[in-house]
Legacy VTK file of the C-alpha trace (Angstrom):
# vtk DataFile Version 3.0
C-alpha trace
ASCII
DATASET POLYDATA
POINTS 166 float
172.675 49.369 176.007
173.969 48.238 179.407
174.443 51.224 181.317
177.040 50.787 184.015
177.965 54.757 184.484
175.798 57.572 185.520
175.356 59.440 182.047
177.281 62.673 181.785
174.646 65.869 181.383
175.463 69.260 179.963
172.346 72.219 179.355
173.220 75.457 177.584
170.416 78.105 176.861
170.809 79.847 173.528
169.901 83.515 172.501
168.135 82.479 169.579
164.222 80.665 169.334
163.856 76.956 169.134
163.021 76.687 165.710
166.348 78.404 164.554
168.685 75.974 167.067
166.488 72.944 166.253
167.443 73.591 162.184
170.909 73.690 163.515
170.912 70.568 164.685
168.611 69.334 161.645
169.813 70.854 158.478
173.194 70.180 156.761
174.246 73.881 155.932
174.474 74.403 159.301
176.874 71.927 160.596
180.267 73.270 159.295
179.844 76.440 159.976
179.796 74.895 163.749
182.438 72.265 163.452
185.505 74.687 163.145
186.999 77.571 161.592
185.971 78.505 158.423
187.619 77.604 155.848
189.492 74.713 157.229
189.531 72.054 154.160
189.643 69.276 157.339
186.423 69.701 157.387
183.441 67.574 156.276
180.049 66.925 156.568
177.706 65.070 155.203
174.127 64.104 156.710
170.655 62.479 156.093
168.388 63.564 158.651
165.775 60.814 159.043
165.740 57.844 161.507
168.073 55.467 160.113
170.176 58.461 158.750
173.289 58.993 159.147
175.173 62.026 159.603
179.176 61.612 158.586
181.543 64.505 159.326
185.484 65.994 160.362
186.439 68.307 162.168
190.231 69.015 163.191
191.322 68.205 166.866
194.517 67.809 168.467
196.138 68.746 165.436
194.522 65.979 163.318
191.778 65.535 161.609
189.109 63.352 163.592
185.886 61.790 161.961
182.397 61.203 163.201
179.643 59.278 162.695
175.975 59.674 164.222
173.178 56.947 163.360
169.843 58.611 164.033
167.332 56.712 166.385
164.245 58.750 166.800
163.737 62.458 166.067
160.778 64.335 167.297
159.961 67.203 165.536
161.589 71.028 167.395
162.125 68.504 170.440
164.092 65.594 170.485
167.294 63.874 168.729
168.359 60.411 169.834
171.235 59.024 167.972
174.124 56.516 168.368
177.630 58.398 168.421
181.125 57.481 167.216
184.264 57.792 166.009
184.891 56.896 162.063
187.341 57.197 159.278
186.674 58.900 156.286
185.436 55.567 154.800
183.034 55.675 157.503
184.516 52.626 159.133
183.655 53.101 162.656
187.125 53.721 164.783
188.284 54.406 168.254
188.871 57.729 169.996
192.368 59.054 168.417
193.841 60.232 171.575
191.661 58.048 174.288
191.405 54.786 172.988
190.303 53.434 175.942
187.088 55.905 175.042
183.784 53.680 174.677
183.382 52.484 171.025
179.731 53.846 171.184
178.059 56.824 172.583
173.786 56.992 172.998
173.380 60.611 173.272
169.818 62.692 173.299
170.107 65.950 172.458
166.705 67.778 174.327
165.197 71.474 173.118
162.674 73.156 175.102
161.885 76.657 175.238
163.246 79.044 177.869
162.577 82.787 178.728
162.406 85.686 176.489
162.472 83.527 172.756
165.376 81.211 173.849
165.991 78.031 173.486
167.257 75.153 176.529
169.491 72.844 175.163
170.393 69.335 177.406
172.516 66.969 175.756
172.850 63.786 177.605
175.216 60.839 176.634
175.933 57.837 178.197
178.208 54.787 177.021
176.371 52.201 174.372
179.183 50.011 173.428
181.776 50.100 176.249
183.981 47.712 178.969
184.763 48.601 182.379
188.101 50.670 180.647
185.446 52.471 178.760
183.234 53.266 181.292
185.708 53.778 183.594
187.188 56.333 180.721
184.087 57.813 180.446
183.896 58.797 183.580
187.150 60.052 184.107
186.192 62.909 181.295
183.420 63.942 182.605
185.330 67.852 183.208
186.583 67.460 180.238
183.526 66.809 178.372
182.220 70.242 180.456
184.865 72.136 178.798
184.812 70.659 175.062
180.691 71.409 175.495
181.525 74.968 176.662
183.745 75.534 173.919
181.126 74.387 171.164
178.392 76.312 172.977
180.510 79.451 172.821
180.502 78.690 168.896
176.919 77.814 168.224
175.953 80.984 170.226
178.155 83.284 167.503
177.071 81.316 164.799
173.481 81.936 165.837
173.662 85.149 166.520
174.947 85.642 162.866
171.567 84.465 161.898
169.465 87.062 163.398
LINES 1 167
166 0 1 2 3 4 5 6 7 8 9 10 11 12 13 14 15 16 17 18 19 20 21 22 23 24 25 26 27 28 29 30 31 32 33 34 35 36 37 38 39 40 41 42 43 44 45 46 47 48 49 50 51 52 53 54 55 56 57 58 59 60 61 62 63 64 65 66 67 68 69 70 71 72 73 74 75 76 77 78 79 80 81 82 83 84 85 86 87 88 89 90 91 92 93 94 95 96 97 98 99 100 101 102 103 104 105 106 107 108 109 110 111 112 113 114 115 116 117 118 119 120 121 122 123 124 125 126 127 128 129 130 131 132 133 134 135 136 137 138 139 140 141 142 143 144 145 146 147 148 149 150 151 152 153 154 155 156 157 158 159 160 161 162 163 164 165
């Protein structure tokens, strides 16, 4: 990974304890209740937790359906997810960003729990471009309020969805 961009940071603390957002993050029943309406039959998901795993999913966006894939690097336990992030097709082909294809092929993201006041849980999820060019990066970078708001958005989400839990 050649890292020519300052990576892009977002933190979010939850109203739920560690353990319950880290099996969100960890266990497949929880990842389409998080990935869009329910219902929607655009929506997929299909994962094998482990390093070297693979987690393959959809999800509608701008009125398509847009596919995912996440390669798992290193996991630690309630703490830590590393993984490799792209864009697929269904055939799990990876693919470039359907409405930036200038976005970097490859994402490295780290997704960071730690416990915060009162039984909550901190969140930090911090990518940076993995396979990219200067139009990537520079792409990248240029998102960066963007990627704030799509974040929020999904935040807002997980924080019902958790709260359905308890």
């Amino acid at each position: 990974m050649t890292q020519t961009v300052a990576p892009f940071a977002v933190s979010h603390v939850f109203s739920a304890p560690r353990k319950l957002v880290w099996d969100l993050y960890s266990l497949p029943e929880h990842q389409l209740p998080v990935l869009g309406p329910a219902g929607d039959p655009s929506l997929y998901s299909k994962m094998d937790f482990r390093v070297g795993g693979t987690h393959h999913y959809a999800m509608p966006g701008g009125g398509a359906q847009m596919w995912g894939l996440q390669r798992y690097l290193e996991i630690v336990p309630l703490e830590k997810i590393v993984l490799i992030q792209a864009f697929s097709d269904k055939d799990r082909g990876l693919t470039r960003h359907p409405l930036a294809p200038t976005w970097p092929a490859e994402m490295h993201s780290t997704i960071q729990l730690e416990d915060a006041a009162d039984g909550q849980c901190k969140v930090t999820i911090t990518w940076v471009p993995h396979t990219s060019d200067a139009a990537g990066d520079a792409t990248f970078d240029g998102a960066r309020q963007s990627m704030e708001g799509g974040f929020g958005h999904l935040f807002g989400v997980i924080d019902k969805y958790l709260a359905s839990l308890q």
